[in-house]
C-alpha positions as CSV (number, residue, x, y, z in Angstrom):
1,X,-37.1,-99.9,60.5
2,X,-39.7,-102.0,58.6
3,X,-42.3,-100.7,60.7
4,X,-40.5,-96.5,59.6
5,X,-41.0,-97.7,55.9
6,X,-44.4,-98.7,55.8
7,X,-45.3,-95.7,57.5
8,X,-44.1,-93.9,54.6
9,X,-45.0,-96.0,51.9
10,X,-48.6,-95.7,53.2
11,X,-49.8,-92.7,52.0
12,X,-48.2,-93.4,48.3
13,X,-50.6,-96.5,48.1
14,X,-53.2,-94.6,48.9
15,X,-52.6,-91.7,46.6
16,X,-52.0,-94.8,44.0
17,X,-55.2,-96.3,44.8
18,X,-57.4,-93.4,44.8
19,X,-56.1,-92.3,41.4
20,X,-57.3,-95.4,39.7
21,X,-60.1,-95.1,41.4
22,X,-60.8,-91.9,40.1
23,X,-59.7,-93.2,36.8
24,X,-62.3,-96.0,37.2
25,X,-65.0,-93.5,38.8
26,X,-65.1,-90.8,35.7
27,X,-67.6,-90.5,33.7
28,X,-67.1,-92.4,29.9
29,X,-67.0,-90.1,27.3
30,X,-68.1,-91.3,23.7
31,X,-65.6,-93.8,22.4
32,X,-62.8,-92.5,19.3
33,X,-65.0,-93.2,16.2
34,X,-63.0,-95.7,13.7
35,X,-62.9,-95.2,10.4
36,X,-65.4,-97.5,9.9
37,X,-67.7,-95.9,12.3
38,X,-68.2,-92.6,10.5
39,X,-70.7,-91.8,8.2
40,X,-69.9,-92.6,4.7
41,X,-68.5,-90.1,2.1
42,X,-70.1,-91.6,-0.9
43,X,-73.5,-91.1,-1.9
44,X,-76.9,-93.3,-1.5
45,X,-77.2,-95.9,-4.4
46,X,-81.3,-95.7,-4.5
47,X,-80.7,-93.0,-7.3
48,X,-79.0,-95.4,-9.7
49,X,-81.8,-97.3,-10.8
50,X,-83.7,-93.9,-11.5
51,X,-83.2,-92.2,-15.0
52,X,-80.9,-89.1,-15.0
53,X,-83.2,-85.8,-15.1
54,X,-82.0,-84.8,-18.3
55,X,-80.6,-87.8,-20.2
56,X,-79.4,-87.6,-23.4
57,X,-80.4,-90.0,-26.4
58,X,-77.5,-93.0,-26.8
59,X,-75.3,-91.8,-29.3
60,X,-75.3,-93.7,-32.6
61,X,-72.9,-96.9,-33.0
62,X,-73.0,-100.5,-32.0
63,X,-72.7,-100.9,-28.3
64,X,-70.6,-103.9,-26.7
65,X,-73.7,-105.2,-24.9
66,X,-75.3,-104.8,-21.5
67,X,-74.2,-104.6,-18.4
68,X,-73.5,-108.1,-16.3
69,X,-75.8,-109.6,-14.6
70,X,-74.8,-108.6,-11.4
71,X,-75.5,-107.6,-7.6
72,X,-73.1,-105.3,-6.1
73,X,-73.5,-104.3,-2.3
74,X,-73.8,-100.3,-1.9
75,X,-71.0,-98.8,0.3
76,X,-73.9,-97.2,2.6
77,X,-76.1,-100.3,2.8
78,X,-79.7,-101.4,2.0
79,X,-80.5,-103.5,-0.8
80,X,-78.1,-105.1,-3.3
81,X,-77.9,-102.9,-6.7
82,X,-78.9,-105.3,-10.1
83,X,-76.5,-104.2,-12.7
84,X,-79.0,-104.3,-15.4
85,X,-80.9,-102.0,-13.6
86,X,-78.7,-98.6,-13.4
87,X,-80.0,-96.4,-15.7
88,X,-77.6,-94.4,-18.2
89,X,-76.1,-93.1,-19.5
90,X,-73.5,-93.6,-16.7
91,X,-69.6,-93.4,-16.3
92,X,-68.6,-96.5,-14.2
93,X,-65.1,-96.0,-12.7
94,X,-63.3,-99.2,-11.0
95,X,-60.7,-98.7,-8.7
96,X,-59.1,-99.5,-5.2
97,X,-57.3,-97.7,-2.3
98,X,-54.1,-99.8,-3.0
99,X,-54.1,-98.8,-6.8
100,X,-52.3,-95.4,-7.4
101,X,-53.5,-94.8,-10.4
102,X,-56.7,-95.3,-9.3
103,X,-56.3,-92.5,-6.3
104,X,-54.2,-90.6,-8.6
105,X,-57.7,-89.8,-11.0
106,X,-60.4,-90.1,-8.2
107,X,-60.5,-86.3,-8.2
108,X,-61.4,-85.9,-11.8
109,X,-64.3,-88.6,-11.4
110,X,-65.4,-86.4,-8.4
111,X,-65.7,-83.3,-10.4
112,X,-67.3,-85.4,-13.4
113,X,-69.7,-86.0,-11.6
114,X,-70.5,-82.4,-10.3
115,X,-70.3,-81.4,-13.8
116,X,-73.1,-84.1,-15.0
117,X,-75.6,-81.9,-14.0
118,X,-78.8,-84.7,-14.4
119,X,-77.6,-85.5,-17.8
120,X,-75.7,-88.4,-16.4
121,X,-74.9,-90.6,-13.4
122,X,-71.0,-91.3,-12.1
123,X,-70.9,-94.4,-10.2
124,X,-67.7,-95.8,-8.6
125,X,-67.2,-99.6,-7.6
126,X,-65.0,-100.3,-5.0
127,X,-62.9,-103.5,-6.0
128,X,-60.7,-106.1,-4.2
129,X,-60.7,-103.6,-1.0
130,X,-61.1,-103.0,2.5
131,X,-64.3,-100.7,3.3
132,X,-61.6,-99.1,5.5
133,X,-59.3,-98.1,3.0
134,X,-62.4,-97.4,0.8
135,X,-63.3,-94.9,3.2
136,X,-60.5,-93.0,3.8
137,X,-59.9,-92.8,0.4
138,X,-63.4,-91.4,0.2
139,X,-62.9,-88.9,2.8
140,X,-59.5,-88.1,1.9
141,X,-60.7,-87.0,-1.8
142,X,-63.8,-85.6,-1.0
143,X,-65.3,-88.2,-3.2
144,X,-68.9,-88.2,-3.1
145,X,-70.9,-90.3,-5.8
146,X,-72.6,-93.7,-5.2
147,X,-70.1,-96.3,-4.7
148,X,-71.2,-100.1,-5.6
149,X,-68.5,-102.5,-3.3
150,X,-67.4,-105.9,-5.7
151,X,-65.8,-108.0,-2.7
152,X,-63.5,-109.7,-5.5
153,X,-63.7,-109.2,-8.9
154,X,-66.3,-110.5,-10.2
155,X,-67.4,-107.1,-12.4
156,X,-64.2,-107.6,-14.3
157,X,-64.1,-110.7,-15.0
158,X,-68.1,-110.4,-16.2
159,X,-66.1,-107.7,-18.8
160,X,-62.9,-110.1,-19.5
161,X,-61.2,-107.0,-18.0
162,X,-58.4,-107.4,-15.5
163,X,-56.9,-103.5,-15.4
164,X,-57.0,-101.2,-12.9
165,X,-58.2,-98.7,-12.9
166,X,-61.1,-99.2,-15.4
167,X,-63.9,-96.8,-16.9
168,X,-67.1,-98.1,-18.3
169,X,-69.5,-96.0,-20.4
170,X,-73.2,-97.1,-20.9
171,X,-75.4,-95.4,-22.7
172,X,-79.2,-94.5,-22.4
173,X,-80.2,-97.6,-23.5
174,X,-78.1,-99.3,-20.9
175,X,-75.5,-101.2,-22.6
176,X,-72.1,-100.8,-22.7
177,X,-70.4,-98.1,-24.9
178,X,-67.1,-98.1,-24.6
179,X,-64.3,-99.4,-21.8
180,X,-61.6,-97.7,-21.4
181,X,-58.0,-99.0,-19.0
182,X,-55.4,-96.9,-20.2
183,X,-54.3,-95.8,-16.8
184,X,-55.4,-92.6,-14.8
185,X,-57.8,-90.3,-16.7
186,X,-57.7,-86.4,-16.3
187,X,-60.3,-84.4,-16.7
188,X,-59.6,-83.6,-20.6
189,X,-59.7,-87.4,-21.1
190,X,-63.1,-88.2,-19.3
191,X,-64.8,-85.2,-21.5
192,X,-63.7,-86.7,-24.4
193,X,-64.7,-90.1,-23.4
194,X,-68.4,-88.7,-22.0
195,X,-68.7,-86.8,-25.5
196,X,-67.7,-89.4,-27.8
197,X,-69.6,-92.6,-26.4
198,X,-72.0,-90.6,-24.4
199,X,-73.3,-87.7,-26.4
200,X,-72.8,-85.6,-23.6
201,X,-70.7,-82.6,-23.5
202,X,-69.0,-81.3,-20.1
Protein backbone atom coordinates (compact mmCIF):
# COMPACT_ATOMS: atom_id res chain seq x y z
CA UNK A 1 0.00 0.00 0.00
CA UNK A 2 2.61 2.60 1.07
CA UNK A 3 4.86 1.41 -1.42
CA UNK A 4 1.15 1.93 -4.33
CA UNK A 5 1.09 5.63 -2.97
CA UNK A 6 4.50 6.70 -3.44
CA UNK A 7 4.42 5.42 -6.74
CA UNK A 8 1.79 7.75 -7.47
CA UNK A 9 2.72 10.58 -5.58
CA UNK A 10 6.07 10.46 -7.49
CA UNK A 11 5.48 11.96 -10.54
CA UNK A 12 3.40 15.05 -8.79
CA UNK A 13 6.73 15.90 -6.86
CA UNK A 14 8.40 15.98 -9.73
CA UNK A 15 6.01 18.04 -11.80
CA UNK A 16 6.10 20.31 -8.47
CA UNK A 17 9.67 20.49 -8.47
CA UNK A 18 10.42 21.20 -12.03
CA UNK A 19 7.87 23.99 -11.98
CA UNK A 20 9.77 26.03 -9.49
CA UNK A 21 12.55 25.22 -11.13
CA UNK A 22 11.38 26.67 -14.03
CA UNK A 23 10.08 29.50 -11.98
CA UNK A 24 13.67 29.95 -10.59
CA UNK A 25 15.33 29.23 -14.17
CA UNK A 26 13.43 32.19 -16.19
CA UNK A 27 14.90 34.88 -17.28
CA UNK A 28 14.27 38.37 -14.77
CA UNK A 29 12.47 40.83 -16.53
CA UNK A 30 12.91 44.56 -15.39
CA UNK A 31 11.54 45.04 -11.89
CA UNK A 32 7.68 47.11 -11.61
CA UNK A 33 9.03 50.75 -11.35
CA UNK A 34 7.62 52.52 -8.01
CA UNK A 35 6.46 55.59 -7.95
CA UNK A 36 9.49 56.84 -6.86
CA UNK A 37 11.41 55.27 -9.49
CA UNK A 38 9.93 57.19 -12.47
CA UNK A 39 11.10 60.13 -13.88
CA UNK A 40 9.85 63.19 -12.39
CA UNK A 41 6.85 65.25 -13.77
CA UNK A 42 8.03 68.54 -12.64
CA UNK A 43 10.50 70.63 -14.32
CA UNK A 44 14.51 71.27 -13.70
CA UNK A 45 15.01 74.04 -11.07
CA UNK A 46 18.46 75.42 -12.90
CA UNK A 47 16.04 77.90 -14.74
CA UNK A 48 14.94 79.61 -11.54
CA UNK A 49 17.81 81.54 -10.82
CA UNK A 50 17.86 82.84 -14.63
CA UNK A 51 15.75 86.07 -15.48
CA UNK A 52 12.47 85.31 -17.38
CA UNK A 53 12.95 86.13 -21.22
CA UNK A 54 10.61 88.86 -21.21
CA UNK A 55 10.22 90.24 -17.69
CA UNK A 56 8.18 92.92 -16.97
CA UNK A 57 9.30 96.01 -14.75
CA UNK A 58 7.94 95.53 -10.87
CA UNK A 59 4.83 97.27 -10.72
CA UNK A 60 4.69 100.37 -8.54
CA UNK A 61 3.90 100.03 -4.66
CA UNK A 62 5.77 99.06 -1.48
CA UNK A 63 6.67 95.45 -1.55
CA UNK A 64 6.61 93.23 1.81
CA UNK A 65 10.34 92.50 1.47
CA UNK A 66 12.50 89.77 0.01
CA UNK A 67 12.28 86.48 -0.18
CA UNK A 68 13.73 84.22 3.07
CA UNK A 69 16.86 83.28 3.26
CA UNK A 70 16.47 79.91 2.28
CA UNK A 71 17.64 76.57 0.63
CA UNK A 72 15.03 74.37 -0.74
CA UNK A 73 15.99 70.92 -2.28
CA UNK A 74 14.62 70.65 -6.11
CA UNK A 75 12.25 67.69 -6.59
CA UNK A 76 14.64 66.43 -9.53
CA UNK A 77 17.99 66.81 -7.62
CA UNK A 78 21.28 68.68 -8.01
CA UNK A 79 22.13 71.58 -6.00
CA UNK A 80 20.04 73.27 -3.25
CA UNK A 81 17.96 76.44 -4.76
CA UNK A 82 18.90 79.97 -2.54
CA UNK A 83 15.64 81.69 -2.22
CA UNK A 84 17.13 85.00 -2.77
CA UNK A 85 18.27 83.92 -5.85
CA UNK A 86 15.01 83.07 -8.10
CA UNK A 87 14.60 85.73 -10.23
CA UNK A 88 10.95 87.36 -10.77
CA UNK A 89 8.75 88.08 -11.22
CA UNK A 90 7.51 84.69 -10.07
CA UNK A 91 4.20 83.06 -8.72
CA UNK A 92 5.19 80.79 -5.80
CA UNK A 93 2.38 78.26 -5.05
CA UNK A 94 2.68 76.05 -1.62
CA UNK A 95 0.84 73.12 -1.40
CA UNK A 96 0.69 69.28 -0.42
CA UNK A 97 -0.81 66.00 -1.70
CA UNK A 98 -2.90 65.67 1.55
CA UNK A 99 -4.35 69.27 1.18
CA UNK A 100 -7.51 69.26 -1.11
CA UNK A 101 -7.54 72.53 -1.71
CA UNK A 102 -4.22 72.49 -2.77
CA UNK A 103 -4.93 69.49 -5.55
CA UNK A 104 -8.21 71.08 -6.07
CA UNK A 105 -6.23 74.45 -7.91
CA UNK A 106 -2.93 72.57 -9.10
CA UNK A 107 -4.48 72.59 -12.52
CA UNK A 108 -4.87 76.28 -12.75
CA UNK A 109 -1.16 76.87 -11.59
CA UNK A 110 -0.21 74.31 -14.39
CA UNK A 111 -1.91 76.31 -17.03
CA UNK A 112 -0.43 79.66 -15.37
CA UNK A 113 2.39 78.71 -16.07
CA UNK A 114 1.87 77.73 -19.86
CA UNK A 115 0.36 81.01 -20.25
CA UNK A 116 3.62 82.99 -18.69
CA UNK A 117 5.10 82.78 -21.83
CA UNK A 118 8.88 84.11 -20.54
CA UNK A 119 7.31 87.03 -18.90
CA UNK A 120 7.28 85.10 -15.72
CA UNK A 121 8.29 81.97 -13.79
CA UNK A 122 5.61 79.49 -11.75
CA UNK A 123 7.37 77.72 -9.19
CA UNK A 124 5.64 75.15 -6.78
CA UNK A 125 7.05 74.07 -3.31
CA UNK A 126 6.23 70.91 -2.14
CA UNK A 127 5.48 71.17 1.75
CA UNK A 128 5.22 68.81 4.79
CA UNK A 129 4.98 65.77 2.06
CA UNK A 130 6.02 62.57 0.94
CA UNK A 131 8.09 62.75 -2.56
CA UNK A 132 5.66 59.88 -3.22
CA UNK A 133 2.50 61.52 -2.91
CA UNK A 134 4.31 64.63 -4.48
CA UNK A 135 4.76 62.60 -7.43
CA UNK A 136 1.68 61.14 -8.06
CA UNK A 137 0.14 64.28 -7.56
CA UNK A 138 2.48 65.49 -10.20
CA UNK A 139 1.67 62.91 -12.62
CA UNK A 140 -1.80 62.75 -11.89
CA UNK A 141 -2.30 66.57 -12.86
CA UNK A 142 0.06 66.82 -15.45
CA UNK A 143 1.84 69.37 -13.49
CA UNK A 144 4.97 70.34 -14.87
CA UNK A 145 6.83 73.46 -13.48
CA UNK A 146 9.90 73.44 -11.15
CA UNK A 147 9.06 72.14 -7.82
CA UNK A 148 11.30 73.37 -4.73
CA UNK A 149 10.67 70.31 -1.77
CA UNK A 150 10.48 72.30 2.03
CA UNK A 151 10.75 68.93 4.19
CA UNK A 152 8.75 70.85 7.03
CA UNK A 153 7.79 74.19 7.00
CA UNK A 154 10.25 76.19 7.23
CA UNK A 155 9.16 78.58 4.09
CA UNK A 156 6.08 79.43 6.06
CA UNK A 157 7.14 80.07 8.96
CA UNK A 158 10.08 82.48 7.33
CA UNK A 159 6.55 84.31 5.98
CA UNK A 160 4.55 84.00 9.51
CA UNK A 161 2.20 82.09 7.20
CA UNK A 162 0.67 78.84 8.36
CA UNK A 163 -2.23 78.35 5.46
CA UNK A 164 -2.52 75.94 2.95
CA UNK A 165 -2.49 76.36 0.25
CA UNK A 166 -0.40 79.60 -0.13
CA UNK A 167 0.50 81.92 -3.19
CA UNK A 168 3.46 84.23 -3.18
CA UNK A 169 4.01 86.96 -5.76
CA UNK A 170 7.55 88.60 -6.23
CA UNK A 171 8.23 90.91 -8.37
CA UNK A 172 11.21 91.80 -10.80
CA UNK A 173 13.08 93.17 -8.15
CA UNK A 174 12.76 89.99 -6.18
CA UNK A 175 10.87 90.90 -3.16
CA UNK A 176 7.72 89.88 -2.11
CA UNK A 177 4.42 91.53 -3.64
CA UNK A 178 1.69 90.24 -2.32
CA UNK A 179 0.62 86.65 -0.41
CA UNK A 180 -2.29 85.47 -0.88
CA UNK A 181 -4.23 82.04 1.40
CA UNK A 182 -7.65 82.42 0.68
CA UNK A 183 -8.17 78.91 -0.29
CA UNK A 184 -8.00 77.34 -3.93
CA UNK A 185 -7.47 79.88 -6.69
CA UNK A 186 -9.03 79.50 -10.22
CA UNK A 187 -7.78 80.73 -13.08
CA UNK A 188 -9.77 84.19 -12.95
CA UNK A 189 -8.29 84.70 -9.48
CA UNK A 190 -4.49 83.97 -10.35
CA UNK A 191 -4.84 86.59 -13.49
CA UNK A 192 -6.02 89.02 -11.35
CA UNK A 193 -3.49 88.40 -8.78
CA UNK A 194 -0.45 88.20 -11.66
CA UNK A 195 -2.00 91.57 -13.11
CA UNK A 196 -2.31 93.49 -10.06
CA UNK A 197 1.01 92.72 -8.06
CA UNK A 198 2.83 91.57 -11.10
CA UNK A 199 2.15 93.86 -14.00
CA UNK A 200 1.61 91.09 -16.05
CA UNK A 201 -1.45 90.36 -17.99
CA UNK A 202 -2.53 86.60 -18.89
Amino acid sequence: MTRRLARLLAPLVLLAAAGCTATAEEPAGPAPATRAERPSPFADCAPLTVAPASAVPAPAGKPLGPLPDLALNCFTGGAPVKLRDVKGPAVINVWASWCPPCRKELPAFQRLSERADGRFQVIGVNSRDSRGGAQSIGEDFGVGFPMLVDQGDSFERALERSAFPLTVLVGADGRIRHIEGTGALDDARLATLVQTHLGVRV
